[in-house]
C-alpha positions in Angstrom: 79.8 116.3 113.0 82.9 118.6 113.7 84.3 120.1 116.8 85.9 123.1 116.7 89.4 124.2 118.5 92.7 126.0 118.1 95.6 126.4 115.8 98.5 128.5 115.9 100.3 129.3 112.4 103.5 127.6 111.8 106.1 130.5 111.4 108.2 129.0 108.7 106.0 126.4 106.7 106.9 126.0 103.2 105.3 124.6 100.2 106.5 120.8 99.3 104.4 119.7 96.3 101.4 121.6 95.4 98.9 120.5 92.6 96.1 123.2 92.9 95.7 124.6 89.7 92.0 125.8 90.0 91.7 126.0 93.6 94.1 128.3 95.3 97.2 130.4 94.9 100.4 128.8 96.2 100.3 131.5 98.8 97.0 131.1 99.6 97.6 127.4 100.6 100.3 129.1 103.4 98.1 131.7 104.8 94.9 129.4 105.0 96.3 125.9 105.8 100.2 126.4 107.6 98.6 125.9 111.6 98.7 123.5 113.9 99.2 122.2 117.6 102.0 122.4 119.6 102.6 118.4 120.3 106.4 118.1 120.0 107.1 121.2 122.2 108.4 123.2 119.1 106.8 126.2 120.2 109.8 128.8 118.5 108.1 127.2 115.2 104.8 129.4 115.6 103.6 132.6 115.5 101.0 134.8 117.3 98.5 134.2 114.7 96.1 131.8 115.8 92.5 130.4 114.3 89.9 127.7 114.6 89.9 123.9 112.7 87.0 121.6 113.6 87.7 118.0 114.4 86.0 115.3 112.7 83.9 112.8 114.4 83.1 109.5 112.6 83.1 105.9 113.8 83.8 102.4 112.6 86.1 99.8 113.3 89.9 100.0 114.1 89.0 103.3 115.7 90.0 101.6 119.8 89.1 104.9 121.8 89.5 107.2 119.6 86.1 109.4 118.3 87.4 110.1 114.8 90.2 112.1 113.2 92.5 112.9 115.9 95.3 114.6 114.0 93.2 116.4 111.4 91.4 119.8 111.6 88.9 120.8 108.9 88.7 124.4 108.0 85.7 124.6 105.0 85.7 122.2 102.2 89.6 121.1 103.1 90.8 119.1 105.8 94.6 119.3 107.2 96.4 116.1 108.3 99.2 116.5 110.7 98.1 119.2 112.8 98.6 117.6 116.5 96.5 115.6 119.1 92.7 117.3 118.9 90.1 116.1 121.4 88.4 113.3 119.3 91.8 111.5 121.5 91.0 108.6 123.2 91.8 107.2 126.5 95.2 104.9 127.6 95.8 105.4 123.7 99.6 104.3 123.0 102.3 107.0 122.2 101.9 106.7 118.2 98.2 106.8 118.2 98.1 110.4 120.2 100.9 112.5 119.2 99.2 113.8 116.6 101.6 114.7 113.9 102.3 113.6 110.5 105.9 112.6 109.1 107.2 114.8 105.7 107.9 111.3 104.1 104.5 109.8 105.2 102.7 113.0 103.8 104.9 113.0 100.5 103.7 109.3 100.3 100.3 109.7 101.0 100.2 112.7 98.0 102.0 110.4 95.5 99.4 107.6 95.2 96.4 109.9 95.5 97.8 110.7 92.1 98.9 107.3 91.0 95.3 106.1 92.3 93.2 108.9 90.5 95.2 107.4 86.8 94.4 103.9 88.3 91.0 103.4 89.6 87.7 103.8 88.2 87.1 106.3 91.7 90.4 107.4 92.1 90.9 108.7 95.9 90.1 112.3 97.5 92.3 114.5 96.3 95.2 116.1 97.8 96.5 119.1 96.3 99.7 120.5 99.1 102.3 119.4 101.2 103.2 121.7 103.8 107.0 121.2 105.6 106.0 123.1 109.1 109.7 123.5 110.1 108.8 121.7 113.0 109.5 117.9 114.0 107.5 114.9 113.8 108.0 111.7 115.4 108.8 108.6 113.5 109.0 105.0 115.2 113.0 103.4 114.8 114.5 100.5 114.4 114.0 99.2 118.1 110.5 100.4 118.4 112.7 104.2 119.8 111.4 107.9 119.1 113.0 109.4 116.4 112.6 113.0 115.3 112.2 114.1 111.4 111.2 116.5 109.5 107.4 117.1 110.1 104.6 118.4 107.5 101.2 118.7 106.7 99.1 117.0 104.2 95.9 119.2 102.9 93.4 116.9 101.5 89.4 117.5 100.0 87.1 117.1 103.1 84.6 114.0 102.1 81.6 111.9 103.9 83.3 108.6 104.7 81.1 105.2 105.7 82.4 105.9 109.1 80.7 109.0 109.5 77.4 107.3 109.8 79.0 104.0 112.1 79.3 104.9 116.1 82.6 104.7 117.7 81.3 102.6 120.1 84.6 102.5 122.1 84.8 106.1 122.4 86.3 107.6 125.9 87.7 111.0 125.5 91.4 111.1 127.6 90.5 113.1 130.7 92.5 115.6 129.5 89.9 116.2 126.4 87.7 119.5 126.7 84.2 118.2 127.4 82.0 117.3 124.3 78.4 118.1 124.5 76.7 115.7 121.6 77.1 112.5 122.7 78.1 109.7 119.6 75.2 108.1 119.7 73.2 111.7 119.1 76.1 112.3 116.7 75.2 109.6 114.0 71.4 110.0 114.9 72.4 113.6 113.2 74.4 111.7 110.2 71.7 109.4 109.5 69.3 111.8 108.9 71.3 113.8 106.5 72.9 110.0 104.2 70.1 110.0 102.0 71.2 113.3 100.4 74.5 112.5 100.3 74.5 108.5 98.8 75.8 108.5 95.0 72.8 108.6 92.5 72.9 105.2 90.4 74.1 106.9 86.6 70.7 104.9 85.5 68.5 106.8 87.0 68.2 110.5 86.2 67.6 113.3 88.1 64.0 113.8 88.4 63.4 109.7 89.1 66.0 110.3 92.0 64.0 113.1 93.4 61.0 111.6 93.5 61.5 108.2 95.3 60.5 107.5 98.5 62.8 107.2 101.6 63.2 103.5 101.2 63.8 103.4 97.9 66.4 106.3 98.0 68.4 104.4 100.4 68.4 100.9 98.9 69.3 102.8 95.5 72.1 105.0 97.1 73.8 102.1 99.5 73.1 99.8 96.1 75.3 102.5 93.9 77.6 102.8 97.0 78.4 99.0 97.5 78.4 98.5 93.5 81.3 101.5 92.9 83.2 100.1 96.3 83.4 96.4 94.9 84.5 98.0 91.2 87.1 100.1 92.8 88.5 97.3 95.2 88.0 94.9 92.3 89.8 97.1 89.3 92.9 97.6 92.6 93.1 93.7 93.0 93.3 93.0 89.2 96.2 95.6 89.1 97.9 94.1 92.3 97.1 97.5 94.5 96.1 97.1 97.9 95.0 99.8 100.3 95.9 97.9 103.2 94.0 99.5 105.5 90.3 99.1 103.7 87.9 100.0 106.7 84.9 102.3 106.9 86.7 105.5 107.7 89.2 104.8 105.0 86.6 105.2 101.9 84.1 108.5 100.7 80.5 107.4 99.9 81.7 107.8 96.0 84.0 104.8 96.1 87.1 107.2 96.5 89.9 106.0 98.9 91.7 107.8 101.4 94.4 107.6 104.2 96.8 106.1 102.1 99.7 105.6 103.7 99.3 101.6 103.5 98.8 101.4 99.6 101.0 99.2 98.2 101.3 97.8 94.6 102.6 93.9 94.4 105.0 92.2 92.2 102.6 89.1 91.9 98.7 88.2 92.8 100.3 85.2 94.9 102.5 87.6 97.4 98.7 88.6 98.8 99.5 85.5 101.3 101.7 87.4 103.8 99.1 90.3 104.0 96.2 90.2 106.7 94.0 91.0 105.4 94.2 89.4 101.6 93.8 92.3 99.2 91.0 89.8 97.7 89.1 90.1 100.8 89.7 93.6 101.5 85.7 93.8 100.7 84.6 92.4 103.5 85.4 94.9 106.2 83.3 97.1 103.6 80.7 94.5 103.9 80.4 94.5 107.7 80.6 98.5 107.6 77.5 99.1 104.9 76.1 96.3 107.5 76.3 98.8 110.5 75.0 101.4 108.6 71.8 99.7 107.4 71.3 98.5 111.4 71.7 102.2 112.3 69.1 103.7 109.6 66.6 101.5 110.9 67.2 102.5 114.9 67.7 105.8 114.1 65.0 106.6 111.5 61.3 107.4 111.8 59.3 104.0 110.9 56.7 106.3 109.6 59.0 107.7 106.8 60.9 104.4 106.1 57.9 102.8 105.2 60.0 99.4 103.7 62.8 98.6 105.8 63.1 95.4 104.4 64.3 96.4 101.4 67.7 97.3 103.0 67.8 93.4 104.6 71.4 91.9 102.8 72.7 95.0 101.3 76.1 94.0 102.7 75.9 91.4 100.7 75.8 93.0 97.3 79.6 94.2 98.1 80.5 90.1 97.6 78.6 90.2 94.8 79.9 93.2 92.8 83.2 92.4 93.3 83.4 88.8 91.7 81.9 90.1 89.1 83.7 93.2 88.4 87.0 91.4 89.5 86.5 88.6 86.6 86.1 91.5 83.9 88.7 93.3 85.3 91.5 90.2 84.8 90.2 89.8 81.3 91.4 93.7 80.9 94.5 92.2 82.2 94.7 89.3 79.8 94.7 92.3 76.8 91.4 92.3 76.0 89.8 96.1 75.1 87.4 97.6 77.2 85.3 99.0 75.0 85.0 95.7 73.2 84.1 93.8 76.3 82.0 95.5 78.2 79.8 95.9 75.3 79.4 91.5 75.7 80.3 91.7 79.4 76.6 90.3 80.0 77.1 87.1 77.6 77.7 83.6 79.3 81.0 83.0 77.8 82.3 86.3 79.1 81.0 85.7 82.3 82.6 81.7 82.4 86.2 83.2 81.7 86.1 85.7 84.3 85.3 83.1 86.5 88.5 81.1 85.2 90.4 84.0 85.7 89.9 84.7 89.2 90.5 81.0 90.1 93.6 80.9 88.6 94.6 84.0 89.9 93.5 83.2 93.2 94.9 79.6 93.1 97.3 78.6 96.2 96.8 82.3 97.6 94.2 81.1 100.0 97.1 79.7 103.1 99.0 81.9 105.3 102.8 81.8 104.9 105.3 83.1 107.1 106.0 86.6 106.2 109.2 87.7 103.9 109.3 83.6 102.4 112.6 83.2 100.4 111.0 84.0 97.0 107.9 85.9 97.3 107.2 86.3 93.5 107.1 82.3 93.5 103.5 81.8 96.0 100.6 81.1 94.3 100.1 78.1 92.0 100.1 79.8 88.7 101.2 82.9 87.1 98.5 85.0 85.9 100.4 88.0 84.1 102.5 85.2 81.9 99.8 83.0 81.2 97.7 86.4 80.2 100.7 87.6 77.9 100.7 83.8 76.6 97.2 83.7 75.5 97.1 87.3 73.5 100.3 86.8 72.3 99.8 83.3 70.1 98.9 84.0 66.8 96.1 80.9 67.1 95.4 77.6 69.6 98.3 75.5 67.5 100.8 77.9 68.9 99.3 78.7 72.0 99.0 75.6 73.6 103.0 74.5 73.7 103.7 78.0 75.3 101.4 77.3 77.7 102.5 74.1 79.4 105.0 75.6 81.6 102.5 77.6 82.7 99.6 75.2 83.1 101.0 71.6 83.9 97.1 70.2 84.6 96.2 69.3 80.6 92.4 69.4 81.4 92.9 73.1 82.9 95.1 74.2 80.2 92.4 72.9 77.7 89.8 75.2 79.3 92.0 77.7 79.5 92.5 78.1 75.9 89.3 76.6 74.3 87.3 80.1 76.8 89.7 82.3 76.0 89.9 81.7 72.0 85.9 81.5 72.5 85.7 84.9 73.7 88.9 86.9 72.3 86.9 85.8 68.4 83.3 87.3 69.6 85.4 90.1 70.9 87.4 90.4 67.1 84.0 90.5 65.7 82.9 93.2 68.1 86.2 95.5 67.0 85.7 95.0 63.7 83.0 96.2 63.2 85.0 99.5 64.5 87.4 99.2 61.6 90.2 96.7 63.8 91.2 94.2 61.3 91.9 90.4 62.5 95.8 90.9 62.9 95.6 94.6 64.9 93.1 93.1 67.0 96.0 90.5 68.1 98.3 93.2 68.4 96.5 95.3 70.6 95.7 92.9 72.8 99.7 91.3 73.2 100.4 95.1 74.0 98.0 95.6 76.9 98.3 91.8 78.3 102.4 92.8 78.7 100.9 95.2 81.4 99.8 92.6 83.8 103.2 90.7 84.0 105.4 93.8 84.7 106.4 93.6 88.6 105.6 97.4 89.6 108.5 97.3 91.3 108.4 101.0 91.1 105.2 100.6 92.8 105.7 99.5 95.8 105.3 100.9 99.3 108.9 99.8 101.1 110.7 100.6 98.1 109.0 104.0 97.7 108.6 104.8 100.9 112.9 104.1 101.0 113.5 106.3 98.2 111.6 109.2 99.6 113.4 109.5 103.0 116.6 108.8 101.1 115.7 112.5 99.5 114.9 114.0 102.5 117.5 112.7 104.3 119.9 114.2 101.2 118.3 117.2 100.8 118.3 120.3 104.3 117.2 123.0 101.4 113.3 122.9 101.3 113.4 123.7 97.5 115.5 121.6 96.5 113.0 119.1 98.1 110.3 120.3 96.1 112.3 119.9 92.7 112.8 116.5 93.2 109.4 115.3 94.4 107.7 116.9 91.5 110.0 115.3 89.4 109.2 112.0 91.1 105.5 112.9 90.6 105.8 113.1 87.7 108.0 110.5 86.7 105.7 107.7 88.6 102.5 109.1 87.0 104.3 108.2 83.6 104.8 105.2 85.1 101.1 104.7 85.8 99.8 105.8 82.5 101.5 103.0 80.7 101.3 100.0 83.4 98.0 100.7 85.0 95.3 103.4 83.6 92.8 102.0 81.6 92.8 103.3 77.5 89.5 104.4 76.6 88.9 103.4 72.3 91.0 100.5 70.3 93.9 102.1 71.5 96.8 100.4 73.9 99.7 103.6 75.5 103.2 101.8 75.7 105.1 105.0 76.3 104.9 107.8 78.4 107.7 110.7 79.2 107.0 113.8 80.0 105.0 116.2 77.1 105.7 112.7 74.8 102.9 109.9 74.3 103.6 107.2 71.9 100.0 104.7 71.9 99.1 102.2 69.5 95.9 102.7 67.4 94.4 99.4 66.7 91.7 101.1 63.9 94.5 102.6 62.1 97.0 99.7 62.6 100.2 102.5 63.4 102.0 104.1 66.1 101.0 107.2 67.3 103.7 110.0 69.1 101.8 112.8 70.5 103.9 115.7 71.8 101.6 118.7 72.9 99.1 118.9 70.4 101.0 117.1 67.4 100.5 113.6 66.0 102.7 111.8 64.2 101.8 108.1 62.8 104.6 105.4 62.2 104.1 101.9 60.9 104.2 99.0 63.1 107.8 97.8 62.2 109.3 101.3 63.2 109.5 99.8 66.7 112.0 97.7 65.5 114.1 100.5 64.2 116.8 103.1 66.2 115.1 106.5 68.1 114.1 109.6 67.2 112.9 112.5 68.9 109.2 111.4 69.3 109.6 107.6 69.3 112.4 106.2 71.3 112.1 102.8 69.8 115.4 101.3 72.0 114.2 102.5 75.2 110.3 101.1 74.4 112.0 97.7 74.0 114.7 98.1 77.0 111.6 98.9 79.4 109.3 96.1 78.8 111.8 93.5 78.0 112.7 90.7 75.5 109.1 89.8 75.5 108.0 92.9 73.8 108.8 91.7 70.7 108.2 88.2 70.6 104.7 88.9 72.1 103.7 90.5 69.2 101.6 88.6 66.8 
């Protein structure tokens, strides 16, 4: 439900990054988007020209006061971050939860992982296609806790139904200087309610006519069923990958498993660092859980019994999140450990598939269960085992006899390292027979899967939020010319969605990409047992040894080996 009220245009906004191709005009973007509120008493940064955004009401947990969106104004099908303090504000709210405005490095942030996310996750998050510098100043916390004033901006993101917008904010008290609202909150998801079963994700089994004609109950226990099942697989493919939202509540996800608000996104150097975080990223489900939970309690107050004839049928829905997620999490390490995608979810259903995910997440989750003191003295050492090395062990030993010595650093327990092995040789030979029956001889197979298992022990150094975050001040802080600006964060978008390609997108086919710069793509085809550089629309195929030899212009065979290490050769079977 959405409140409207006033915005002023910003007099000398400029574009920052822009990525919409398809949607608007650059200039478009300015004249339709560049307006806000007047919160930092910049008021020489407007003009005259005024027009109407609505606030966003939605509810949920971690809201305090607050009614829903209070720095964003949607205007359509887009929704503006940044723009000042609407009247969704609630009561004795502290300075930095009512000021309204949005940082240029926070929004520059925010825009870089909805890209990185949308190559990494099976859902992606909403997308974002400008960054707006106002002109004006934002307020940043220091040091000491002070007010500090930078360089302000606004972030122009896809307006989307979050699970929020269906919870009450039960703590809800407008400030007293809020102009009245007339629909009360509870009245306000009354509304929502009766509008979610149109808007719940169809399940891709069913088509469109079955969809159509269920009843009420039905509708909604398939919808919240689809809902819960694409939330677990996109919180479950983030964990395998060692992203973490950070901030996974209610108002923070769409109904289509997309994230949002992503200034907490983090990636992490190891699965064991997820100690110091409250919440865990392995339990960032369960705030889900208690959200779909809410919404369930609120269909049945809030619906007609005579038209949800079977309420039961939405009893422990919440509980299907907990479910999901194990199972999509073990599947997703085995991607991890190099196996191909297309290989295993084809046997994803068979028991021995099923056993090693579940070996997978123990060790993953092994000794990441106790609290430690943040920032410990070696945070790539918590956690009792190693998951990317012992993956990249396991795909890259030619067979069990040379396996097993490599693996007793990494396993010290003989009994577990035993199990380890004997499941994973189990199921990486049912998954050989699988490939080759599309063309992937014994020895490729082996190959392709060293290459990808590589993936899961690089650090992401590159991804990670304090690091990023750093860099991205550093540029503004460098840079006074607004062009300039722009320049060098398109080249940083660019440059980390390279990045992303090769460490963390999934590779659809027998294929495995271990190099990605610019127009230039250099993948591994497992059917064809070569190298592939693609440049634009070209292919050229090498043979496997050419990694071993000096660069040329589409296959820079030094820099392959310099990025992932020593280990990219003697991975390889």
């Amino acid at each position: 439900m959405l409140l409207p009220f006033s915005v002023r245009r910003y007099a000398r906004a400029q574009l920052i990054l822009a990525d919409a191709e398809g949607l608007f005009s650059e200039r478009e973007i300015l004249e339709r988007y560049a307006f806000g509120i007047d919160t930092t008493g910049a008021g020489g940064a407007f003009s005259a020209d005024e027009k109407l955004f609505h606030a966003e009401r939605y509810g949920g947990k971690g809201l305090r006061t607050n009614g829903g969106g209070v720095r964003c104004g949607v205007d359509g099908d887009w929704l503006v971050k940044g723009v000042g303090c609407n009247q969704l504000l609630g009561e004795n709210m502290n300075f930095w939860s009512a000021h309204g405005s949005l940082s240029l490095a926070d929004a520059i942030g925010e825009a870089l992982w909805a890209k990185l996310l949308q190559r990494a996750l099976p859902f992606g998050a909403v997308r974002i296609p400008a960054v707006i510098a106002t002109g004006a100043a934002s307020w940043v916390r220091g040091p000491q806790g002070e007010k500090l004033a930078t360089k302000g901006a606004l972030l122009l993101r896809q307006a989307t139904h979050r699970l929020g917008s269906f919870e009450r904010a039960v703590y809800f008290r407008p400030d007293a200087t809020a102009a009245p609202i007339a629909l009360s909150d509870a009245d306000r998801v009354r509304r929502a309610i009766a509008e979610l079963p149109r808007l719940l994700p169809r399940p891709p089994a069913l088509g469109q006519h079955a969809w159509a004609d269920m009843d009420l109950s039905e509708r909604l226990c398939a919808g919240l069923l689809e809902m819960a099942r694409r939330f677990a697989a996109q919180l479950a493919a983030a964990a395998a990958k060692r992203i973490m939202h950070g901030a996974m509540v209610s108002s923070n996800i769409a109904l289509d498993g997309r994230w949002l608000d992503l200034g907490s996104v983090t990636g992490l150097p190891r699965y064991g660092i997820s100690r110091v975080f409250k919440t865990s990223f392995w339990n960032e489900y369960v705030r889900l859980m208690a959200g779909i939970k809410d919404v369930v309690f609120y269909i049945k107050k809030y619906t007609d019994p005579a038209l949800l004839t079977r309420p039961q049928l939405l009893s422990g829905l919440e509980m299907s999140v907990k479910v999901f997620f194990y199972q999509e999490l073990g599947f997703r390490l085995q991607l991890r450990a190099g196996f191909p995608e297309q290989a295993l979810r084809k046997l994803s259903c068979h028991p021995a598939v099923a056993a090693l995910g579940k070996l997978f997440v123990a060790l993953a989750q092994a000794g990441t269960s106790v609290d430690v003191p943040a920032g410990p003295a070696d945070p790539n050492a918590i956690g009792d085992y190693d998951f990317g090395a012992i993956a990249k062990i396991l795909a890259g030993g030619a067979d069990r006899a040379c396996c097993e010595p490599r693996l007793r650093g990494a396993i010290g327990d003989p009994r577990l390292r035993r199990q380890v092995l004997e499941q994973y040789v189990e199921v990486a030979e049912m998954l050989r027979r699988e490939a080759a029956g599309h063309g992937v001889d014994k020895l490729n197979f082996s190959r392709l899967c060293a290459l990808n298992a590589m993936k899961s022990a690089t650090d992401m150094h590159f991804f990670s939020r304090s690091a990023l975050n750093a860099h991205v001040r550093a540029v503004i802080e460098r840079e006074a010319d607004e062009r300039q600006l722009r320049q060098e964060f398109e080249a940083l978008a660019a440059h980390l969605g390279d990045q992303a390609d090769m460490v963390l997108a999934d590779t659809a086919g027998y294929r495995c990409v271990v190099w990605r710069d610019g127009r230039l793509t250099v993948e591994f085809d497992a059917v064809r047992g070569r190298w592939l550089s693609v440049v634009g629309g070209a292919r050229v195929a090498r043979d496997w040894d050419a990694i071993l030899g000096d660069a040329c212009a589409d296959f820079p065979a030094p820099a392959m080996r310099r990025y992932w290490g020593d280990d990219f050769l003697w991975s390889m079977p």
